[in-house]
C-alpha positions in Angstrom: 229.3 22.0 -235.5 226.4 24.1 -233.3 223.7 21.7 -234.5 226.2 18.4 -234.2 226.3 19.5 -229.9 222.6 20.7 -230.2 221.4 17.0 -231.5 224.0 15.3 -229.2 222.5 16.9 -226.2 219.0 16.5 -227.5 219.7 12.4 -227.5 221.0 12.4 -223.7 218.3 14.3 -222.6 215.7 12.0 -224.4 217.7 8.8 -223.0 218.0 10.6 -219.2 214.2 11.1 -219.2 213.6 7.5 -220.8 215.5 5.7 -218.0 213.8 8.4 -215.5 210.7 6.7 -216.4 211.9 3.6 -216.5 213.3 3.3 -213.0 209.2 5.3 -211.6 207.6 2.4 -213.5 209.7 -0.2 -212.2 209.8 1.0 -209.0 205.4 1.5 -208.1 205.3 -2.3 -210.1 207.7 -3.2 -207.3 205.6 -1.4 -204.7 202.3 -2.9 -206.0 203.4 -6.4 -205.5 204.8 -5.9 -202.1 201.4 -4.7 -200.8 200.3 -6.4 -198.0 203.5 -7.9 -197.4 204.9 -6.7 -193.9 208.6 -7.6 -192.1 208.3 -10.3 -189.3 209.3 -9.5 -186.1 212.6 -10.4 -185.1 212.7 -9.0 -182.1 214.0 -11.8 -178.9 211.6 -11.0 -176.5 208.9 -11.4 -179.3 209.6 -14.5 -179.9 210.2 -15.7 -176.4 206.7 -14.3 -175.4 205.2 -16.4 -178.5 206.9 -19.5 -177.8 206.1 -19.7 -174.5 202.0 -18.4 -175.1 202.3 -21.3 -177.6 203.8 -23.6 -175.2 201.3 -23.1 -172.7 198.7 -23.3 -175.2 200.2 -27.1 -176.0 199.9 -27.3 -172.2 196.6 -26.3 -171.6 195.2 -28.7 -174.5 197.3 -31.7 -172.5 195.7 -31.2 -169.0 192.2 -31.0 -170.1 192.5 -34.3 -172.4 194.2 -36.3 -169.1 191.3 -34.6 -166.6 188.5 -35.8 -168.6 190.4 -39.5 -168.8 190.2 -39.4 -165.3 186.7 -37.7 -164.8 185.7 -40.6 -167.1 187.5 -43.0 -165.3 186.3 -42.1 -161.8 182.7 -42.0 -163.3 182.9 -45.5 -164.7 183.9 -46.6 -160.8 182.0 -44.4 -159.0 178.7 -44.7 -160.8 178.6 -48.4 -161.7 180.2 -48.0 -165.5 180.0 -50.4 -167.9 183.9 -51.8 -166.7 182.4 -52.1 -163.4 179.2 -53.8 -164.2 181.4 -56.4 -166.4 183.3 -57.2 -163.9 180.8 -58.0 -161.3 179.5 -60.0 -164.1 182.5 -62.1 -165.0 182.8 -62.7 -161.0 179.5 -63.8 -160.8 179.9 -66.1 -163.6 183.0 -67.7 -161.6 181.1 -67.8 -158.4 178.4 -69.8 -160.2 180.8 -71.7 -162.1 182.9 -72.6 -158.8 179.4 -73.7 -157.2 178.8 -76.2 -159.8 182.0 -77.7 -160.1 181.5 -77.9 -155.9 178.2 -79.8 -156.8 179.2 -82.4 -159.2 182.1 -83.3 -157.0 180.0 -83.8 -154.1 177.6 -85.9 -156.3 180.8 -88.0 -157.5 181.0 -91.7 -155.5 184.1 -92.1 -153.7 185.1 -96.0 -154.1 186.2 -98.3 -152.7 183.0 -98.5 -150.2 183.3 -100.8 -147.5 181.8 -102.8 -145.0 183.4 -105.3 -142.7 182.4 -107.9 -139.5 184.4 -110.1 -137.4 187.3 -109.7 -139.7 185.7 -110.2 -143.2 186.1 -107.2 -145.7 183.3 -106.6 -148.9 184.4 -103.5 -150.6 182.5 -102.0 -153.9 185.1 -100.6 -156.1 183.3 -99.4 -159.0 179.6 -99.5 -160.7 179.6 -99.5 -164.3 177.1 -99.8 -167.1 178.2 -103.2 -169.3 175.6 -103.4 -172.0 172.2 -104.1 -170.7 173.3 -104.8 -167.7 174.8 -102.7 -164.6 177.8 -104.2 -162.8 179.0 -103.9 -159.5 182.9 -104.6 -159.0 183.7 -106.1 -155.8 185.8 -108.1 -153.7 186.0 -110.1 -150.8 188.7 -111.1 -148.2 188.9 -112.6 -144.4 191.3 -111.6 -142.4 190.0 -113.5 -139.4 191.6 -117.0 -137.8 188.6 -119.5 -139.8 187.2 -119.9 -143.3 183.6 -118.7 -143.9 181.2 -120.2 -146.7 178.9 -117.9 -149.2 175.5 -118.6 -150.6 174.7 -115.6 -152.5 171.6 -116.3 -152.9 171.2 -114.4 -149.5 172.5 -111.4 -151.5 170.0 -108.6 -150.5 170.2 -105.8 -153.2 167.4 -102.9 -152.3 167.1 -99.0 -154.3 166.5 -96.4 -152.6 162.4 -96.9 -152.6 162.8 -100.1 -150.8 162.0 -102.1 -153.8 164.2 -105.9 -153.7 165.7 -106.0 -157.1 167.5 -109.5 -158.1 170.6 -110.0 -159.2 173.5 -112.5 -160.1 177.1 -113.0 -159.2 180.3 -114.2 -160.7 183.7 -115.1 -159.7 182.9 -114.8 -155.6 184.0 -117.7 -153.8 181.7 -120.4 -152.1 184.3 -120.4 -149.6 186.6 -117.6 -148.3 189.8 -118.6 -146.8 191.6 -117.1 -143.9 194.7 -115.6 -145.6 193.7 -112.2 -146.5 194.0 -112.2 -149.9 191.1 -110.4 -151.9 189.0 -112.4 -153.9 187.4 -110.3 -157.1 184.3 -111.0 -158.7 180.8 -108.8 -160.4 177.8 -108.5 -159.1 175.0 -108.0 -162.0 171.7 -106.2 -162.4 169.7 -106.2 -165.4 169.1 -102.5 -166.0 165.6 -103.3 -166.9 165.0 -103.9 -163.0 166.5 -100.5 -162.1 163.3 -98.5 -163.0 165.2 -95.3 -162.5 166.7 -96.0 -159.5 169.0 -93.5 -158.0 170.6 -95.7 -155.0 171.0 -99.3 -154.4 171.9 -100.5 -151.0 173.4 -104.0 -150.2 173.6 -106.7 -147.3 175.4 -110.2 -147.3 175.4 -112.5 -144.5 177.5 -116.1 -144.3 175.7 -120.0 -144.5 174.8 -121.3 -142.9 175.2 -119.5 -139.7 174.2 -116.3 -140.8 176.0 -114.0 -138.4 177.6 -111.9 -140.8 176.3 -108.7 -141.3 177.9 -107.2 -144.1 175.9 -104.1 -145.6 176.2 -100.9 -147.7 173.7 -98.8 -148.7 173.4 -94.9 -151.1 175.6 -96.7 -153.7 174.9 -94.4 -156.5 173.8 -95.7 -159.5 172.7 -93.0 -162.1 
């Protein structure tokens, strides 16, 4: 019975001091692993203070991108940048593009051109090239009280260097009636007479009196 209580005893000792040991080992395993580990700080005003460093930290970044946009910007103005420079370039591109358009519409002829005495009317209303040949279209009308007669043979045709150049004529009447109506006909040079004329200038007088003076002159040709 005494050794029954003696090895009953014996057991819970040896199981006390087994789960003694247990629970030390587990417990420094435990320890070892939460090394380094610490609590976070849950304290308000902690947090406040960190979200507001933080948030003027976000700040802070901001402001200096946006002052060196504008340091860049004022720079690029101030100093003659490359925006600048381009855009004195495109405007002098306009300038020069305005200028020329100013020229060739100043070098344009403005038709009809015309000349008229004692009630007769010769207008030029265009000067085309036609094959070999450059053509004047004019017209002719008398708004005076009598008929006047035509030889166009006393067509004087002249360039700009004084040189006579000949020409021929079709469709103009021999005889232009006094009932204003326009009468249309061509005048036409052979361009091999031109010589690189620039100008012609004209004159046409009546037959056979020859008191007419009817005359043009810087019709441009080229």
């Amino acid at each position: 019975m005494n050794s029954s209580i003696l090895l009953t005893l014996s057991l819970l000792a040896l199981m006390f001091s087994a789960g003694l040991g247990s629970a030390s080992w587990g417990f420094k395993l435990g320890r070892e692993a939460l090394k380094g580990i610490t609590q976070p700080d849950t304290r308000p005003t902690n947090s406040l203070v960190g979200a507001k460093d933080s948030s003027n930290r976000r700040e802070e970044v901001v402001m200096l991108k946006e002052e060196k946009i504008i340091i860049n910007v004022k720079n690029t103005i101030i100093n003659g940048g490359i925006a600048e420079k381009k855009t004195t370039k495109e405007n002098s591109q306009k300038k020069t593009a305005k200028a020329k358009s100013s020229q060739d519409t100043k070098s344009k002829q403005s038709f009809p051109i015309v000349s008229s005495d004692a009630g007769i009317v010769l207008e030029v209303n265009d000067v085309r090239k036609w094959g070999n040949s450059l053509v004047l279209d004019v017209n002719l009308k008398n708004q005076g009280d009598r008929a006047v007669r035509f030889l166009y043979s006393f067509l004087n045709i002249t360039d700009e260097q004084g040189r006579v150049i000949s020409a021929s004529t079709e469709d103009l009447p021999g005889e232009l009636p006094p009932n204003g109506r326009r009468y249309y006909g061509i005048i036409t040079i052979p361009i091999t007479l031109l010589d690189n004329a620039k100008e012609l200038s004209l004159e046409l007088t009546d037959y056979p009196a020859q008191k007419l003076n009817l005359k043009m002159s810087k019709i441009k040709i080229d």
